[in-house]
C-alpha positions as CSV (number, residue, x, y, z in Angstrom):
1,X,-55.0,-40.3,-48.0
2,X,-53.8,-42.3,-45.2
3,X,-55.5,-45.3,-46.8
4,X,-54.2,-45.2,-50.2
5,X,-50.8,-44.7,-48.8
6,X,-51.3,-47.8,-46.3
7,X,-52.1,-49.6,-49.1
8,X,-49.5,-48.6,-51.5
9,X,-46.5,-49.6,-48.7
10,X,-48.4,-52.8,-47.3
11,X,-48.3,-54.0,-51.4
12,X,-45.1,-53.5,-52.0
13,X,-43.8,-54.9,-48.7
14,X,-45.8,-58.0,-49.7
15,X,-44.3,-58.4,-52.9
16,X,-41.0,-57.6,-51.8
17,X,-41.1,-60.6,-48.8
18,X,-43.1,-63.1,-50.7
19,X,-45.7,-63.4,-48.3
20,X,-49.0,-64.4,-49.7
21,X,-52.3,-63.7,-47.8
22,X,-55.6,-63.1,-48.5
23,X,-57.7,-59.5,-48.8
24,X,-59.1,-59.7,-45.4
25,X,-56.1,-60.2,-43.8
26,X,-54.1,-58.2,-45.6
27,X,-56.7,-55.0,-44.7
28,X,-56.1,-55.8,-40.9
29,X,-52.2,-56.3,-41.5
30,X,-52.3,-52.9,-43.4
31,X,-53.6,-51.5,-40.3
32,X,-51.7,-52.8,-37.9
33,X,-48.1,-52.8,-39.3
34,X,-47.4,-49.9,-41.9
35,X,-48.9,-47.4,-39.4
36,X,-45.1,-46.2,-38.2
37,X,-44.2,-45.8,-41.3
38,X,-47.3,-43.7,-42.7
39,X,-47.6,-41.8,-39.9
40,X,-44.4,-40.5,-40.6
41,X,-45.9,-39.5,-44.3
42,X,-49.1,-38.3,-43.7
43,X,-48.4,-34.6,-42.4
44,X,-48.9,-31.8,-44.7
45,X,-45.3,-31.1,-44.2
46,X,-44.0,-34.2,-44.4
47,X,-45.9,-35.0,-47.3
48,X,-45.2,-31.6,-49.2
49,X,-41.4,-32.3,-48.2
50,X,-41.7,-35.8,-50.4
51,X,-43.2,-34.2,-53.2
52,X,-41.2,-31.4,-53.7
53,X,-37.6,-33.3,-52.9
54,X,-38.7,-36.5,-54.3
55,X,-37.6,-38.4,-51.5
56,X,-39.6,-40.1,-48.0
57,X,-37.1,-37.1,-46.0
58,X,-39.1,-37.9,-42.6
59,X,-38.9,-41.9,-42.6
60,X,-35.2,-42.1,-44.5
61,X,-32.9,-39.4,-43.5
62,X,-29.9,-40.8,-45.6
63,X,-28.6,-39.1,-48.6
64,X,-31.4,-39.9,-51.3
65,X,-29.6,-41.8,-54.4
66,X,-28.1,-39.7,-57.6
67,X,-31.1,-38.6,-59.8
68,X,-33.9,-38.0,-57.4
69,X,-36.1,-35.4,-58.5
70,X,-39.6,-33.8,-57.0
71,X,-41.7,-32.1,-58.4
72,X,-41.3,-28.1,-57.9
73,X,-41.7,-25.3,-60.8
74,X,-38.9,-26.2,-62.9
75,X,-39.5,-29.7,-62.8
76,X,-42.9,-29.9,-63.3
77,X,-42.6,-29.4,-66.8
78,X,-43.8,-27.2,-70.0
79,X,-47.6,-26.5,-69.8
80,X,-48.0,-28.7,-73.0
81,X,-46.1,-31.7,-70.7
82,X,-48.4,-30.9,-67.6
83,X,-51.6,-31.1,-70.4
84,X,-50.0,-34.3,-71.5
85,X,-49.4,-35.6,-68.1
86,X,-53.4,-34.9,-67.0
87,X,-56.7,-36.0,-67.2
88,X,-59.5,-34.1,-66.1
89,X,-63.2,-34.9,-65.4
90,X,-66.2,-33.6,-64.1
91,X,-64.8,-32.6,-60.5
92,X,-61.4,-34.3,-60.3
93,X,-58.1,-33.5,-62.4
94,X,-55.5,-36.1,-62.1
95,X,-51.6,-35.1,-62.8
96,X,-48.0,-37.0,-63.3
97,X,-44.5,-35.3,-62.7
98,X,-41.9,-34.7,-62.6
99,X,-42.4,-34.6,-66.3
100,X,-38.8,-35.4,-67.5
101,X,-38.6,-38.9,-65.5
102,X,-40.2,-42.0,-66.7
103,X,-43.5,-43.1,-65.6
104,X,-43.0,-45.6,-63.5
105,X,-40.7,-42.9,-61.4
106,X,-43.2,-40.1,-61.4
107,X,-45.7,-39.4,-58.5
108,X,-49.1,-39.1,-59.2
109,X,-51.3,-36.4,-58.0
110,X,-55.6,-36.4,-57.7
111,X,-57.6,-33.3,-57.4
112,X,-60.9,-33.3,-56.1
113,X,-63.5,-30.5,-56.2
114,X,-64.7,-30.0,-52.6
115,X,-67.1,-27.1,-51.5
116,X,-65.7,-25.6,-54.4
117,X,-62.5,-25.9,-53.1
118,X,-59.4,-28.2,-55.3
119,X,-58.3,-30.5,-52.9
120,X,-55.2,-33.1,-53.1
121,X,-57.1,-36.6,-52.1
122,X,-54.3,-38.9,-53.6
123,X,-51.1,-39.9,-53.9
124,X,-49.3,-42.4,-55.9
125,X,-45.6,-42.8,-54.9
126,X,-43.3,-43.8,-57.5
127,X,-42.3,-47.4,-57.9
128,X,-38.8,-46.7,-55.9
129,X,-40.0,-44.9,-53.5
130,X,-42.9,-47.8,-52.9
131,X,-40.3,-50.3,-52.4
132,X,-38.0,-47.9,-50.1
133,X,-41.1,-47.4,-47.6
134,X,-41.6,-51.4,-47.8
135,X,-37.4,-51.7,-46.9
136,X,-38.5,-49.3,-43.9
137,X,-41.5,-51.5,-42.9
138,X,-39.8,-54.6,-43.4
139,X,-37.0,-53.2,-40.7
140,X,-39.6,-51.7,-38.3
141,X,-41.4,-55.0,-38.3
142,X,-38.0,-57.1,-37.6
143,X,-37.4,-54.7,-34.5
């Protein structure tokens, strides 16, 4: 999980500065930079705190903007939306939501089966809330 969040903040800090490097630099620069910021994240609390108020609570603690939504029983959707909003495979179920927002604004969700056990092994932040985390890098690296 700490990985695929890395990743997600590290590439949209890069896009959002410009900077242009190359994979194996950009694996060691994931590492050695977004670490304050993901380690923030990367708590069960913290990150059931993002999911279910839609907003990064324990890196930003200002107001989050009008229209913010996480995802939480009534805003997960019907049970058709949540059927619509999933694939499943062999071992693994994959789900979007907050159902009523766009795509672009909805987190994404992976389920693994481990020792026949679900467990959550990723997360995919919502566009905003990938370029918020990369405002909050971008200042962490500045100080």
């Amino acid at each position: 999980m700490r990985v695929l969040l890395t990743n997600q903040v590290v590439d949209a800090y890069l896009c959002r500065t410009g900077i242009q490097i190359g994979p194996l630099r950009r694996n060691i620069a994931a590492a050695a930079i977004a670490n304050p910021v993901v380690e923030k994240l990367i708590s069960s609390e913290a990150l059931s705190q993002l999911l279910t108020r839609g907003w990064p609570v324990t890196v930003v603690s200002d107001a989050p903007p009008p229209g913010t939504v996480g995802i939480t029983t009534t805003t997960i959707g019907t049970i058709w939306q949540i059927f619509g909003n999933s694939e499943y495979g062999l071992g693994r179920f994959e789900v979007a939501g907050p159902a009523a927002l766009p795509p672009q604004q909805r987190f994404y969700l992976e389920f693994r089966l481990l020792q026949w056990d679900w467990r959550l092994v990723a997360v995919t932040l919502p566009e905003n809330i990938q370029n918020l985390l990369a405002d909050e890098l971008a200042k962490a690296t500045q100080k």
